[in-house]
N, C-alpha and C positions, 0 to 999 in steps of 0.2 A: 355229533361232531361232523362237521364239513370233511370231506375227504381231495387230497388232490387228484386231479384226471388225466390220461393220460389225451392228447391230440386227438385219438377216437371218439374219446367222449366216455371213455370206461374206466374205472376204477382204479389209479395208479398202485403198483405193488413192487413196482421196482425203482428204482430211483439213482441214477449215475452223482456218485457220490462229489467228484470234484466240481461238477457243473458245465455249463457252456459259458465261454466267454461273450457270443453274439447274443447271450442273452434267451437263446431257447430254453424251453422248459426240460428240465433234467428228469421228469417222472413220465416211465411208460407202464403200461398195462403188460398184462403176461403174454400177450397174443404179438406186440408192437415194437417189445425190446428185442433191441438188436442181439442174436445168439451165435456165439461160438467167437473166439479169440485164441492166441497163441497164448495166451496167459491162464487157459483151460486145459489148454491139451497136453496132454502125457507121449513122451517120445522113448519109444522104446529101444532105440539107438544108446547105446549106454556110453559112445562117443557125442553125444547133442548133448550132454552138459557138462559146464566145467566146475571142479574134476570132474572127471568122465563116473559114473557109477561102477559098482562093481556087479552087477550083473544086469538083464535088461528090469524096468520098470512097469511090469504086467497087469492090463486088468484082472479085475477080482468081478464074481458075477456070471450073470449071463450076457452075450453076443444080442445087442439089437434088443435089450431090455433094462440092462445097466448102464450099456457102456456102447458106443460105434467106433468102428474104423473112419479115421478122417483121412488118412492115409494108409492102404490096406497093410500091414504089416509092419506097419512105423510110424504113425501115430494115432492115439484114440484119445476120445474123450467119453464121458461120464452123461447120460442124457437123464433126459425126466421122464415121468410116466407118458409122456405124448409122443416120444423117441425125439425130444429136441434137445439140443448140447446146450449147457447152460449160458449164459450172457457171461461177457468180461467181467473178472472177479473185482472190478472197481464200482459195480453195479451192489445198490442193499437193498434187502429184500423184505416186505412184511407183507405177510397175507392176508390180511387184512384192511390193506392201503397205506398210503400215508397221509395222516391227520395234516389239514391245510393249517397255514399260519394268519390267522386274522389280520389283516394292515386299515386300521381304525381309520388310517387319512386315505382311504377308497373305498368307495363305492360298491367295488366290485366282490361281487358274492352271490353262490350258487347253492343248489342242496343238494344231497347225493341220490 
């Protein structure tokens, strides 16, 4: 099965789910996706959401294993085995790639 690739030339495993509208390619490699967004990260300010929480929202884990300070004391996020913060939660993910879509009226075709 042809796999899609990311602009490196490597293996797509992520893929931003809504798309681009100028038409770029939505599938990056694990090395190429863009990482970390406010829509990752946990604020431990228990006034940063509304309602506010009732106590702060703590990592669980270990410091600089599970989890970093993006902001020392006020907010963190959750990283991967390489200490990187994961990509925006609009981003899916398969490890294995994402299978290309054959378009019979092109030409265009590659092998993985």
């Amino acid at each position: 099965m042809l796999k899609e690739l990311c602009e490196c030339g490597k293996v797509a495993t992520w893929c931003y789910m809504p798309g681009y509208l100028s038409g770029e390619s939505p599938f990056s490699c694990d090395d190429c996706v863009p990482r970390g967004c406010e829509c990752v990260y946990h604020y431990c300010d228990v006034n940063a959401y509304h309602p506010p929480f009732e106590r702060p929202f703590l990592p669980e884990g270990v410091e600089n294993v599970d989890w970093k300070w993006i902001d020392e004391g006020h907010v963190w996020a959750k990283i991967d085995e390489n200490g990187r913060v994961e990509p925006c939660a609009e981003y899916g993910y398969d490890p294995k790639g994402w299978d290309r879509e054959i378009n019979p009226h092109t030409d265009e075709t590659y092998e993985e």
